[in-house]
C-alpha positions as CSV (number, residue, x, y, z in Angstrom):
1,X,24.5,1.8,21.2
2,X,21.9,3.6,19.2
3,X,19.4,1.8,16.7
4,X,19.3,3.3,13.0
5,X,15.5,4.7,11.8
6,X,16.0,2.2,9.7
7,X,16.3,-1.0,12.3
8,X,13.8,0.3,14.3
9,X,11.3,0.2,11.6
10,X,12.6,-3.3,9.9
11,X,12.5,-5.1,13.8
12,X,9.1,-3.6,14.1
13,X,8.1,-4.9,10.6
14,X,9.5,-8.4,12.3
15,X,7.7,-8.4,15.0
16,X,4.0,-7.5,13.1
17,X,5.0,-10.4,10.4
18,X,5.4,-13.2,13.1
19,X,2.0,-11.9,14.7
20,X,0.4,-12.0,11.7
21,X,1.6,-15.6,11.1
22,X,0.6,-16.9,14.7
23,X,-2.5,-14.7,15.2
24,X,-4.5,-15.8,12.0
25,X,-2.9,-19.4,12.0
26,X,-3.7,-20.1,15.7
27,X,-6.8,-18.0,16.7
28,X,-8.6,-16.8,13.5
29,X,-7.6,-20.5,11.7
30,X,-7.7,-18.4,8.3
31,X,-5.3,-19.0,5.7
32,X,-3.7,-15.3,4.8
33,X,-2.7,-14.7,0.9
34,X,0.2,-13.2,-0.2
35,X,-0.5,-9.7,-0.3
36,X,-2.2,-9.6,3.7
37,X,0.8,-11.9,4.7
38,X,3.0,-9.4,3.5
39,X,1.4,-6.2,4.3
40,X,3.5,-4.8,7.0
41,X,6.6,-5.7,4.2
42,X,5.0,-3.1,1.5
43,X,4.7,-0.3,4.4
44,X,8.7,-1.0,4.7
45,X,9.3,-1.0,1.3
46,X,6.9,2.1,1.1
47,X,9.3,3.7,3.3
48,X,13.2,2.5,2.2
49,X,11.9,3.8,-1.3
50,X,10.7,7.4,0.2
51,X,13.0,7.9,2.7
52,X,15.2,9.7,1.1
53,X,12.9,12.1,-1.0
54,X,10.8,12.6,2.4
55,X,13.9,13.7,4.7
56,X,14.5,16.7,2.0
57,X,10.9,17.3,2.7
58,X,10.7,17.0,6.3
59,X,7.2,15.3,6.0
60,X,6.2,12.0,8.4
61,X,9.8,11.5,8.9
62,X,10.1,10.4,11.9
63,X,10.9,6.0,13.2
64,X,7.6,6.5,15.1
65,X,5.4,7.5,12.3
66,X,6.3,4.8,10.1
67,X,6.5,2.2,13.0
68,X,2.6,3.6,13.6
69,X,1.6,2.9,10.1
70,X,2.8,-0.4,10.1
71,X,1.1,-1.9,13.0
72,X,-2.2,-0.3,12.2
73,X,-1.7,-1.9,8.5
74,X,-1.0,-5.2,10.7
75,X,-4.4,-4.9,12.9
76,X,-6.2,-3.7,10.4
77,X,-5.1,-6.8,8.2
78,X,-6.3,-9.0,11.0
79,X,-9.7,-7.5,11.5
80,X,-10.6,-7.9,8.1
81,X,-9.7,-11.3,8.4
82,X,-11.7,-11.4,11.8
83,X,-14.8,-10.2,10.8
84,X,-14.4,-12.5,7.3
């Protein structure tokens, strides 16, 4: 059976959520607002609302690229919260 672009990205946007939730809870013992929380959730709703309008275009595309752009939006999240 072959995943969908779009369960690909959402499992990967899953997976960076819970890591954000254990990594700054149990090793950085920060609190994370709403926004940070919830950043690799605007990346995904970044994408479901482009999707369409970027597949005419045949620009970043691809499961991969946005899959990329949310984990570096995840680590990025928790290194500012690192060095804070």
């Amino acid at each position: 059976m072959r995943l969908s672009d779009e369960l690909k990205i959402s499992i990967v946007t899953a997976i960076c959520i819970l890591l954000l939730a254990i990594v700054s809870k149990n090793i950085l013992s920060v609190h994370l607002d709403f926004i940070s929380l919830y950043g690799p959730v605007w990346v995904y709703i970044a994408y479901i609302i482009t999707k369409d309008n970027i597949r005419k275009s045949k620009l970043c595309c691809s499961a991969l690229f946005w899959s990329l752009a949310i984990i570096v939006v995840t680590l990025a999240i928790l290194l500012v919260y690192a060095i804070k």
